[in-house]
N, CA, C, O and CB atoms as a CASP TS submission, in Angstrom:
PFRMAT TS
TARGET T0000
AUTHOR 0000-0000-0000
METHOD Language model
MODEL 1
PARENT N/A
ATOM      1  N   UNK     1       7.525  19.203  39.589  1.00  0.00           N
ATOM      2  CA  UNK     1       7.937  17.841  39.321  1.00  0.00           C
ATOM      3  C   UNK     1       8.940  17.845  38.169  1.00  0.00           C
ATOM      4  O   UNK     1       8.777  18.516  37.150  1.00  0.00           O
ATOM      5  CB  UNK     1       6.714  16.944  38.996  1.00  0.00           C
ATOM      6  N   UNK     2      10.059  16.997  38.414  1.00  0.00           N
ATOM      7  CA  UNK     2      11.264  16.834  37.064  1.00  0.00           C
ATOM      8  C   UNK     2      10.162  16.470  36.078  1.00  0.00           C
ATOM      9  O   UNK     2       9.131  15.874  36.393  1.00  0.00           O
ATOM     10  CB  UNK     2      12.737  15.378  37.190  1.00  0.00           C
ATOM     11  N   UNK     3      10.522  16.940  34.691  1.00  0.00           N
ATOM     12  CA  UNK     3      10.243  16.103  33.594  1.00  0.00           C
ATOM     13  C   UNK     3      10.774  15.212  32.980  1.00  0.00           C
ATOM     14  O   UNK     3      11.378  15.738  32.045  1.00  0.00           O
ATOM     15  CB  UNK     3      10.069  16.549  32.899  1.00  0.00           C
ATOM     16  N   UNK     4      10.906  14.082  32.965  1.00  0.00           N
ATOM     17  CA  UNK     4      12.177  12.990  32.307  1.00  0.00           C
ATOM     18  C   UNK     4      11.731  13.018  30.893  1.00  0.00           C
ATOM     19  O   UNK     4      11.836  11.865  30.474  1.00  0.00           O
ATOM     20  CB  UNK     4      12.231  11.137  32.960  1.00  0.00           C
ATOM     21  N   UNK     5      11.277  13.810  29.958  1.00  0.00           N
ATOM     22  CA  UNK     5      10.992  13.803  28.478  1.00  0.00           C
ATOM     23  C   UNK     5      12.516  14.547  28.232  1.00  0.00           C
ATOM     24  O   UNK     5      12.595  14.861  27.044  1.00  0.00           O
ATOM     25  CB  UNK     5       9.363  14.754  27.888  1.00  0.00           C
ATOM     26  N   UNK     6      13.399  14.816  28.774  1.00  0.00           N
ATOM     27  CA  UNK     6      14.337  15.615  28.220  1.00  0.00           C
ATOM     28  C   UNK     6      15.251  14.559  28.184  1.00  0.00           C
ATOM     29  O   UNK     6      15.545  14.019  27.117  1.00  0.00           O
ATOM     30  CB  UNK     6      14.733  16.915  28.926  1.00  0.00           C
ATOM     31  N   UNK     7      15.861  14.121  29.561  1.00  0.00           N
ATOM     32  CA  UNK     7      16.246  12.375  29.498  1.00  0.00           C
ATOM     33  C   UNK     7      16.145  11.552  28.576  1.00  0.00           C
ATOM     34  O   UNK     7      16.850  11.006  27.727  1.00  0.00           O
ATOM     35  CB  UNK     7      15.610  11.618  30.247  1.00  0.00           C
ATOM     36  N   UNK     8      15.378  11.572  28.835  1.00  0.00           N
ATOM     37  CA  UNK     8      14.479  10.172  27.733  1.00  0.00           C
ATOM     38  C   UNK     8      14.943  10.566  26.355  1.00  0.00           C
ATOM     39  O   UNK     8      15.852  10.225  25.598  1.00  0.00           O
ATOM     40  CB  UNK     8      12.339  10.183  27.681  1.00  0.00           C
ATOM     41  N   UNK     9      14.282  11.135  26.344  1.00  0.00           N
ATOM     42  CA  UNK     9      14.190  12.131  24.248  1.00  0.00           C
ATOM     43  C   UNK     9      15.980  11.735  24.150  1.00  0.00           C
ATOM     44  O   UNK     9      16.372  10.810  23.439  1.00  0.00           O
ATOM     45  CB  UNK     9      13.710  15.102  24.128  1.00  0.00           C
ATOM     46  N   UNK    10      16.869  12.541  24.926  1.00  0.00           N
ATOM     47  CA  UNK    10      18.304  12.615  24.710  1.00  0.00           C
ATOM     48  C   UNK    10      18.417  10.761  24.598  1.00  0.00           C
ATOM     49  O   UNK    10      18.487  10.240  23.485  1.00  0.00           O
ATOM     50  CB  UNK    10      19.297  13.581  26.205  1.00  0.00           C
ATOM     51  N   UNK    11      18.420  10.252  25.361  1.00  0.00           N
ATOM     52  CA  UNK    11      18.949   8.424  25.421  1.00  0.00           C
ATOM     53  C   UNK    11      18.668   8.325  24.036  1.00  0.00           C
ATOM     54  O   UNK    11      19.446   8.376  23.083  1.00  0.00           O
ATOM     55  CB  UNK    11      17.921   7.022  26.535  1.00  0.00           C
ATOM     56  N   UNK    12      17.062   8.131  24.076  1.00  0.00           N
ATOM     57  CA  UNK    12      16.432   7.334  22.615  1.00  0.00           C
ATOM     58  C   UNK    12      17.240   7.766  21.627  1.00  0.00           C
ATOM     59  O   UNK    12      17.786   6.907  20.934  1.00  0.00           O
ATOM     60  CB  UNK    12      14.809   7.699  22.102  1.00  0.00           C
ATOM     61  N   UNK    13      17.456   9.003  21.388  1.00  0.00           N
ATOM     62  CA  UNK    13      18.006  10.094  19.979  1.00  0.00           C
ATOM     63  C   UNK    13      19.271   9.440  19.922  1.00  0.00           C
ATOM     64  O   UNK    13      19.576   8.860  18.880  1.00  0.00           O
ATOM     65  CB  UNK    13      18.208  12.088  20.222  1.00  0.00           C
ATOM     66  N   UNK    14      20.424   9.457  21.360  1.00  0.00           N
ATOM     67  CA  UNK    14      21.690   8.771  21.059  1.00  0.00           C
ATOM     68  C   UNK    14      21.407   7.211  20.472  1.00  0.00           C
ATOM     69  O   UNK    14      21.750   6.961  19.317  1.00  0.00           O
ATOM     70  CB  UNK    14      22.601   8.742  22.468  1.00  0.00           C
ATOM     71  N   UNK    15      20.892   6.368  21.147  1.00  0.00           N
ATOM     72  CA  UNK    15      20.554   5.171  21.090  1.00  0.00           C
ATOM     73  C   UNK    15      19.859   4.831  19.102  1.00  0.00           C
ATOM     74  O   UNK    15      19.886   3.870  18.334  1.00  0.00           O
ATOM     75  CB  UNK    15      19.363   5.044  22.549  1.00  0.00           C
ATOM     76  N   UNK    16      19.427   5.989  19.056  1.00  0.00           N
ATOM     77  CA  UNK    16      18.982   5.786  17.479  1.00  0.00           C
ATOM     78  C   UNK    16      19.957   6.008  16.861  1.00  0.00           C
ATOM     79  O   UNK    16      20.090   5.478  15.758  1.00  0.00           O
ATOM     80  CB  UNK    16      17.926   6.607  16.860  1.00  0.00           C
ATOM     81  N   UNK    17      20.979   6.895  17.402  1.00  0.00           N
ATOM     82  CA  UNK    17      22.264   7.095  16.429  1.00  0.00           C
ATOM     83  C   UNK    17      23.145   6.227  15.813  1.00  0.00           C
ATOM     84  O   UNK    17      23.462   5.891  14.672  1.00  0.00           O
ATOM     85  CB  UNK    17      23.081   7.717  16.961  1.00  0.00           C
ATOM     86  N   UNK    18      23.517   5.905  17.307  1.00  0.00           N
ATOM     87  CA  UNK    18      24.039   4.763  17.531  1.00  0.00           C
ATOM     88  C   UNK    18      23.734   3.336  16.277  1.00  0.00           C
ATOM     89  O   UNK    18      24.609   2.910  15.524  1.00  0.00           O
ATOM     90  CB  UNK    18      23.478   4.545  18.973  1.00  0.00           C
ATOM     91  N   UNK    19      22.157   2.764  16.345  1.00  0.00           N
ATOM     92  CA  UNK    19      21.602   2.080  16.021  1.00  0.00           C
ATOM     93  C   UNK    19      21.585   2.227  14.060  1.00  0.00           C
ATOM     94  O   UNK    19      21.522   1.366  13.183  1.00  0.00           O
ATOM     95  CB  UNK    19      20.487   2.242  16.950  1.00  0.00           C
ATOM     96  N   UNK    20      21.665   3.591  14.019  1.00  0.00           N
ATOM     97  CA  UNK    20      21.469   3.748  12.665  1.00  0.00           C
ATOM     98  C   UNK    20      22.793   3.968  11.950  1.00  0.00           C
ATOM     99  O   UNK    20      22.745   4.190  10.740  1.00  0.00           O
ATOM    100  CB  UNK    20      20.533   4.845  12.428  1.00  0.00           C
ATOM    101  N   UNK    21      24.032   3.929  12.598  1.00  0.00           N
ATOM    102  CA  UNK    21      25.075   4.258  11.755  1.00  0.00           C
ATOM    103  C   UNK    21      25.761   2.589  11.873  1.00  0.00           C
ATOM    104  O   UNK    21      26.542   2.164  11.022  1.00  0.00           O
ATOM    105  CB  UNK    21      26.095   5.757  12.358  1.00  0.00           C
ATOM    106  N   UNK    22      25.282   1.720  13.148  1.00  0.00           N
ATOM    107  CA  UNK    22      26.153   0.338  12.967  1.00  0.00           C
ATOM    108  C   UNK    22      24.671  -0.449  11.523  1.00  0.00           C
ATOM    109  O   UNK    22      24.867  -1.362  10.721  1.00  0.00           O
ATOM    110  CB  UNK    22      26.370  -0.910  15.239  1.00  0.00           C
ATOM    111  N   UNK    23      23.810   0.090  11.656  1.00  0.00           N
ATOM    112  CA  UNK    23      23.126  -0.339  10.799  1.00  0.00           C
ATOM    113  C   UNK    23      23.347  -0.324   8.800  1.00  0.00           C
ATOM    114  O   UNK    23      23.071  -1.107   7.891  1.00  0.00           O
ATOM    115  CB  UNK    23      22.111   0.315  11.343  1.00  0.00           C
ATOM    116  N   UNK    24      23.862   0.774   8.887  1.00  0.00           N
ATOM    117  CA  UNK    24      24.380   1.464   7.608  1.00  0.00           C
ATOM    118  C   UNK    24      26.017   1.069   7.463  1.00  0.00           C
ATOM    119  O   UNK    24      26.643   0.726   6.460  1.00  0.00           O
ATOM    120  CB  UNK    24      24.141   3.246   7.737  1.00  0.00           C
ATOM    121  N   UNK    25      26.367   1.212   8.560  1.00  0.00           N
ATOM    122  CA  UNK    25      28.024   0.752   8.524  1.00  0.00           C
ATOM    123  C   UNK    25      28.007  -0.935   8.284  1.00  0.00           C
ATOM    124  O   UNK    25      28.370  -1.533   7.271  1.00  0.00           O
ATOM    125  CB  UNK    25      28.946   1.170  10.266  1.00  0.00           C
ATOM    126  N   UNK    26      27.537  -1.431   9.387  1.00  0.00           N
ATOM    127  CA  UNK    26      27.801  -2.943   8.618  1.00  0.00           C
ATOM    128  C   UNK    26      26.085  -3.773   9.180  1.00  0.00           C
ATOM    129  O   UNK    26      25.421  -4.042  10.181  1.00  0.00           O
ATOM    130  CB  UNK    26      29.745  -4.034   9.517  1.00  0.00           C
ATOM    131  N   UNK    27      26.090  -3.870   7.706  1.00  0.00           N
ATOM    132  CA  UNK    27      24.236  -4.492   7.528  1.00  0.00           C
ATOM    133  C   UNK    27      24.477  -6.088   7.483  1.00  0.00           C
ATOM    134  O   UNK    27      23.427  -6.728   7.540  1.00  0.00           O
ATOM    135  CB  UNK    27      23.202  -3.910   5.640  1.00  0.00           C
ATOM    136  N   UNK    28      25.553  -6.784   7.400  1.00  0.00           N
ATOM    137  CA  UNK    28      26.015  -7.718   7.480  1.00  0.00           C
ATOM    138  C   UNK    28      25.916  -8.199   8.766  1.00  0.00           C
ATOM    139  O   UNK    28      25.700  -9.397   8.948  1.00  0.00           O
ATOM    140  CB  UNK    28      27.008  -7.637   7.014  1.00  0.00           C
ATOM    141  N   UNK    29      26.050  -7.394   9.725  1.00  0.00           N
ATOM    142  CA  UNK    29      25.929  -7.680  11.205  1.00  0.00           C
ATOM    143  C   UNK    29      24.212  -7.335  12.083  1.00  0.00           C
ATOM    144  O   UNK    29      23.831  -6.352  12.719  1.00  0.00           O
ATOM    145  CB  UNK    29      27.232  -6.611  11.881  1.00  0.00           C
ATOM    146  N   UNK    30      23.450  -8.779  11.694  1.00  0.00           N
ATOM    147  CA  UNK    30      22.188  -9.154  12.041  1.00  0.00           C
ATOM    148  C   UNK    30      22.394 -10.616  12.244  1.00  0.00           C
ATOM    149  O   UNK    30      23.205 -11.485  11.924  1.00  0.00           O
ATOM    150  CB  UNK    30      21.109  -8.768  11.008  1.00  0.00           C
ATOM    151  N   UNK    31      20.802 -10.431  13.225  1.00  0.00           N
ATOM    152  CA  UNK    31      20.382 -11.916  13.756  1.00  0.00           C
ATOM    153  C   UNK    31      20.624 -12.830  12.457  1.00  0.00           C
ATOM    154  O   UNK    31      20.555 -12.418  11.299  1.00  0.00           O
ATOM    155  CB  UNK    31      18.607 -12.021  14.326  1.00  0.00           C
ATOM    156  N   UNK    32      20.911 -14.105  12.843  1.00  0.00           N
ATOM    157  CA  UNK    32      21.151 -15.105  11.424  1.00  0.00           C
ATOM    158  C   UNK    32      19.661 -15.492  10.545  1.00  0.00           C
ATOM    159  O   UNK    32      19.713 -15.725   9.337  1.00  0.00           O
ATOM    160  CB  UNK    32      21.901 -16.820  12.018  1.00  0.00           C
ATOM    161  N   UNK    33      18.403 -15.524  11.284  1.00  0.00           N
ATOM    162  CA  UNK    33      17.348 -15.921  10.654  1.00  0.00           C
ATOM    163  C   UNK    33      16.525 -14.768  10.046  1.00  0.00           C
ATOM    164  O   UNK    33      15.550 -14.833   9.298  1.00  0.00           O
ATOM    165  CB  UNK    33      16.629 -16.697  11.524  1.00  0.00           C
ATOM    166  N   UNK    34      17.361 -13.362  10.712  1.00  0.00           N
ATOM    167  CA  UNK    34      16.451 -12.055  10.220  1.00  0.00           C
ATOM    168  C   UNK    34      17.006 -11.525   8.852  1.00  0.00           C
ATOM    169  O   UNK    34      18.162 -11.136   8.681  1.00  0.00           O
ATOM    170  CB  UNK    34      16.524 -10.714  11.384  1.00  0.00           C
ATOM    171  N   UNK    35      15.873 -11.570   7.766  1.00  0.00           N
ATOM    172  CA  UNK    35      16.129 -11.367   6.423  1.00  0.00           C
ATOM    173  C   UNK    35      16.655  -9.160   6.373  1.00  0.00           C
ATOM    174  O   UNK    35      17.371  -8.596   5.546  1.00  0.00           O
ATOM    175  CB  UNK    35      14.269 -12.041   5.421  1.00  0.00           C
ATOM    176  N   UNK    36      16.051  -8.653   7.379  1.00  0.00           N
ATOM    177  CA  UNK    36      16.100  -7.084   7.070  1.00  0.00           C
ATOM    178  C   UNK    36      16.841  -6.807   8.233  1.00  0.00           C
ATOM    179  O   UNK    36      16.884  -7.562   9.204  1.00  0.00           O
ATOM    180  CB  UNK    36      14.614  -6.175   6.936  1.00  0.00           C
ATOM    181  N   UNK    37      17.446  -5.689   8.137  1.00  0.00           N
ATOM    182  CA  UNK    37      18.739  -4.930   8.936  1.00  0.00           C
ATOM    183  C   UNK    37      17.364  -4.174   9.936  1.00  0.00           C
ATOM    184  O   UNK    37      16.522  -3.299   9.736  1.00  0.00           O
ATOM    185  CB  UNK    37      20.127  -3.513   7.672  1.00  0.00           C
ATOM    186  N   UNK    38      17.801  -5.252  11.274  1.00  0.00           N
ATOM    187  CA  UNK    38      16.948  -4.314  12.060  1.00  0.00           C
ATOM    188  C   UNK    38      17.307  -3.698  12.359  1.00  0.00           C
ATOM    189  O   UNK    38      16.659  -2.670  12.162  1.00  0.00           O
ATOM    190  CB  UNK    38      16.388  -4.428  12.847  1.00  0.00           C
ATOM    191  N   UNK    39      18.914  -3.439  13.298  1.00  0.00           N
ATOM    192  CA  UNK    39      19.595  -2.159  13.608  1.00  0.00           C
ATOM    193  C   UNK    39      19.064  -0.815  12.858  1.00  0.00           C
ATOM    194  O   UNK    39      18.776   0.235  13.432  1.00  0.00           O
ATOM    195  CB  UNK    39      21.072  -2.361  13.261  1.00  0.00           C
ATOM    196  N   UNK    40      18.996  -1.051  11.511  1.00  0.00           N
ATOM    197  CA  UNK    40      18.610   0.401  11.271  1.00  0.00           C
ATOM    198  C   UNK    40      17.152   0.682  11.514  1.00  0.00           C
ATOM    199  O   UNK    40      16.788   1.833  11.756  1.00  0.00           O
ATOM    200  CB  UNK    40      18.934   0.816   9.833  1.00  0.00           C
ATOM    201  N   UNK    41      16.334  -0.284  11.462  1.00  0.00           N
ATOM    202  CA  UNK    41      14.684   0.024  11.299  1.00  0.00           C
ATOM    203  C   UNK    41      14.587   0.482  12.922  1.00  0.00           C
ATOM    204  O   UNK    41      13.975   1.465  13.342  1.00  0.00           O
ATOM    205  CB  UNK    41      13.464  -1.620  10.752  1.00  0.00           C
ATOM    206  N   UNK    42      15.333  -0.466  13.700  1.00  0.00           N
ATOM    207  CA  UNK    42      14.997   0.236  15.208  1.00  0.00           C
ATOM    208  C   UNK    42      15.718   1.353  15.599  1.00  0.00           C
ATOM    209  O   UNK    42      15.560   2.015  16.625  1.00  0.00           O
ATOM    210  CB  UNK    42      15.238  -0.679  16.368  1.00  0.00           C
ATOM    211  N   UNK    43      16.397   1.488  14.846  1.00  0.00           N
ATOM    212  CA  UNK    43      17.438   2.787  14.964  1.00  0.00           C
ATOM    213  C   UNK    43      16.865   3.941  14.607  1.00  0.00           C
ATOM    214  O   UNK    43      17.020   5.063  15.088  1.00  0.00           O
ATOM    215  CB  UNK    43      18.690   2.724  14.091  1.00  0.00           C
ATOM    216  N   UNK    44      16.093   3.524  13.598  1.00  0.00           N
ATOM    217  CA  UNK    44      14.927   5.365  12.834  1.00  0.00           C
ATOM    218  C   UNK    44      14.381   5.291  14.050  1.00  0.00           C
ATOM    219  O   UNK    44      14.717   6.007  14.993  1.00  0.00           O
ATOM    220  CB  UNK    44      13.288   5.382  11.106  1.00  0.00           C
ATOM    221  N   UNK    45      13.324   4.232  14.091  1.00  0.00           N
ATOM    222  CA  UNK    45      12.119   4.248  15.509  1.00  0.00           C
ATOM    223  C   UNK    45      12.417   5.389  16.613  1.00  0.00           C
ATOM    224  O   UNK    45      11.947   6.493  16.886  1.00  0.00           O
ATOM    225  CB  UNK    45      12.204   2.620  16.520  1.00  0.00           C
ATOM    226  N   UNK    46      13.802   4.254  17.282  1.00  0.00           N
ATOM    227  CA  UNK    46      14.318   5.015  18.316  1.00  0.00           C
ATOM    228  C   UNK    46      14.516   6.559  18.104  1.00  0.00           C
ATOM    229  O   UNK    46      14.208   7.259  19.069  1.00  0.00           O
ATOM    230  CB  UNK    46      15.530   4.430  18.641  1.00  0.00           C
ATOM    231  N   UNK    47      15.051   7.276  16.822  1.00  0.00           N
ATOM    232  CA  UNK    47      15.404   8.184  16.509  1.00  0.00           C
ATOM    233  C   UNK    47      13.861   8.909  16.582  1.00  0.00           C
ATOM    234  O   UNK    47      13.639   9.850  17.344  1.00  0.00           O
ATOM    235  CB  UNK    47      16.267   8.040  15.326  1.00  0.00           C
ATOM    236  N   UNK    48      13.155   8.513  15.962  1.00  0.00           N
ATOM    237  CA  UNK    48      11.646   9.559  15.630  1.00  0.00           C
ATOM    238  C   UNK    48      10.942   9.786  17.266  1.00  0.00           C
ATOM    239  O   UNK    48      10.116  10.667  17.504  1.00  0.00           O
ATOM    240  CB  UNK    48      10.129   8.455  14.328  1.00  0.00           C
ATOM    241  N   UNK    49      11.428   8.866  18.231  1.00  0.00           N
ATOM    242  CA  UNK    49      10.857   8.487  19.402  1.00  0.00           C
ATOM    243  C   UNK    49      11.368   9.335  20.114  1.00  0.00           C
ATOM    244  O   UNK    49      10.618   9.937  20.883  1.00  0.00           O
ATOM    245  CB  UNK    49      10.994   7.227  19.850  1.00  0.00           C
ATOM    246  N   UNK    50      13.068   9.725  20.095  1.00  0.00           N
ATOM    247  CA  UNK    50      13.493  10.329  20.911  1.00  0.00           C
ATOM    248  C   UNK    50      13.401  11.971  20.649  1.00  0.00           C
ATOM    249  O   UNK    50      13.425  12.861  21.499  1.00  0.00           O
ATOM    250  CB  UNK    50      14.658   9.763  21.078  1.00  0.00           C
ATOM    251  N   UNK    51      13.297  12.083  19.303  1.00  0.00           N
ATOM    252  CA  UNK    51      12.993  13.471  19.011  1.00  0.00           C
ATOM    253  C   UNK    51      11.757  14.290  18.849  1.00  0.00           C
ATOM    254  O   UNK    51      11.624  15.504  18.698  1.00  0.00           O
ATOM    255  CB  UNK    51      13.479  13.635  18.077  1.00  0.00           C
ATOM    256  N   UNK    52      10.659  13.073  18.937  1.00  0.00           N
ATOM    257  CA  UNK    52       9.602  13.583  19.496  1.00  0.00           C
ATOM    258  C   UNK    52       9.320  13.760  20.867  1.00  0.00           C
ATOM    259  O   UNK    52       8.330  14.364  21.280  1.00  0.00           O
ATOM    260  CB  UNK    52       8.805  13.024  19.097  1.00  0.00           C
ATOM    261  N   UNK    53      10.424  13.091  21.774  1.00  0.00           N
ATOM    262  CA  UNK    53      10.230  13.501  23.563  1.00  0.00           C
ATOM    263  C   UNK    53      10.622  14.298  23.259  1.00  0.00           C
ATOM    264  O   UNK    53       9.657  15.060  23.195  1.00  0.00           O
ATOM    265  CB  UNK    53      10.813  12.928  24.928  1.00  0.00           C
ATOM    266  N   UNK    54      11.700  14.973  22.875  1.00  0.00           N
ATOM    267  CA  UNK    54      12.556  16.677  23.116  1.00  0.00           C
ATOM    268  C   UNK    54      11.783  17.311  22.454  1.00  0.00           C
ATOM    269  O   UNK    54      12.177  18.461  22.653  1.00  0.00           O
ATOM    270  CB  UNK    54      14.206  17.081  22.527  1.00  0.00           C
ATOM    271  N   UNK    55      10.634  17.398  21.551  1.00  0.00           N
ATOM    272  CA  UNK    55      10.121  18.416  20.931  1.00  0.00           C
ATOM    273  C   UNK    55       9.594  18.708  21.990  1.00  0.00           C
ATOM    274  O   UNK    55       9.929  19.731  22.588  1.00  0.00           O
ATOM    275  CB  UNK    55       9.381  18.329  19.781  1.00  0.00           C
ATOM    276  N   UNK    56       8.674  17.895  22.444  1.00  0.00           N
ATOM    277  CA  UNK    56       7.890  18.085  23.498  1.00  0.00           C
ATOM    278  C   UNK    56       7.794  18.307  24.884  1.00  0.00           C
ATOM    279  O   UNK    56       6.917  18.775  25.611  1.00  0.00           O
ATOM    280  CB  UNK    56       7.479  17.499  23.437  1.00  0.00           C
ATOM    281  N   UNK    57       9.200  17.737  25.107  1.00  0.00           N
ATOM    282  CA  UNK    57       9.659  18.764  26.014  1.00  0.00           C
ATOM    283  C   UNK    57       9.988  19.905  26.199  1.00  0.00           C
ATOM    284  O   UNK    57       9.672  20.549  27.199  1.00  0.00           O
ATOM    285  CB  UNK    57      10.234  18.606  26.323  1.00  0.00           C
ATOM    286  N   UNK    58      10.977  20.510  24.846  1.00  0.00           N
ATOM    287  CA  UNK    58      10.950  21.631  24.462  1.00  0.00           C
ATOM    288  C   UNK    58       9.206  22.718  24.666  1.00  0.00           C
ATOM    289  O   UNK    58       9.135  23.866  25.105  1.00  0.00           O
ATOM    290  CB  UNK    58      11.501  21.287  23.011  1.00  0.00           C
ATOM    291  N   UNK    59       8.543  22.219  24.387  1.00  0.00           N
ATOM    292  CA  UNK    59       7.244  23.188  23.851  1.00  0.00           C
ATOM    293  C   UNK    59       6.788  22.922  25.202  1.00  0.00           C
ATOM    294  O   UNK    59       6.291  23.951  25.660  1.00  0.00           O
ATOM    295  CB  UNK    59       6.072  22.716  22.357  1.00  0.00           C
ATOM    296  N   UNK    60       6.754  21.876  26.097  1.00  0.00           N
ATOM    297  CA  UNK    60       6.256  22.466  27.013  1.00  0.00           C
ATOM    298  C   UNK    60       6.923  23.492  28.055  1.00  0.00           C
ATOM    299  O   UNK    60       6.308  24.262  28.794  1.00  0.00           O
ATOM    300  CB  UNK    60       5.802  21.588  27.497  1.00  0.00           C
ATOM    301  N   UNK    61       8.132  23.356  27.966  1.00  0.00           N
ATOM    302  CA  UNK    61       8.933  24.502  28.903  1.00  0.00           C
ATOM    303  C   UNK    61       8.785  25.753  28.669  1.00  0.00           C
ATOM    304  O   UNK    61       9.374  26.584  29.359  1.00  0.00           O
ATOM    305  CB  UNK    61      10.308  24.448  28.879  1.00  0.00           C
TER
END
């Protein structure tokens, strides 16, 4: 059976990248009623999320 943890892991990891450099680049650019830069908080998430699928994909191969 494919494993999609390698998929996956890769999206999330870009998608956190992504998330964490428009977060750091311009923190100015958030929802109007949200006091904290979510871009970056969901941007780590995504990041810890996606690099824990590839570990684990990794270790199981």
């Amino acid at each position: 059976m494919w494993d999609l943890r390698t998929p996956s892991g890769l999206l999330f990891t870009i998608y956190g990248v992504l998330l964490v450099i428009s977060g750091l680049l311009w923190p100015e650019a958030r929802a109007p009623l949200a006091e904290h830069n979510v871009n970056l908080y969901s941007g780590v998430a995504f990041l810890i999320f996606g690099v824990t699928l590839l570990w684990l994909a990794r270790r199981a191969a």
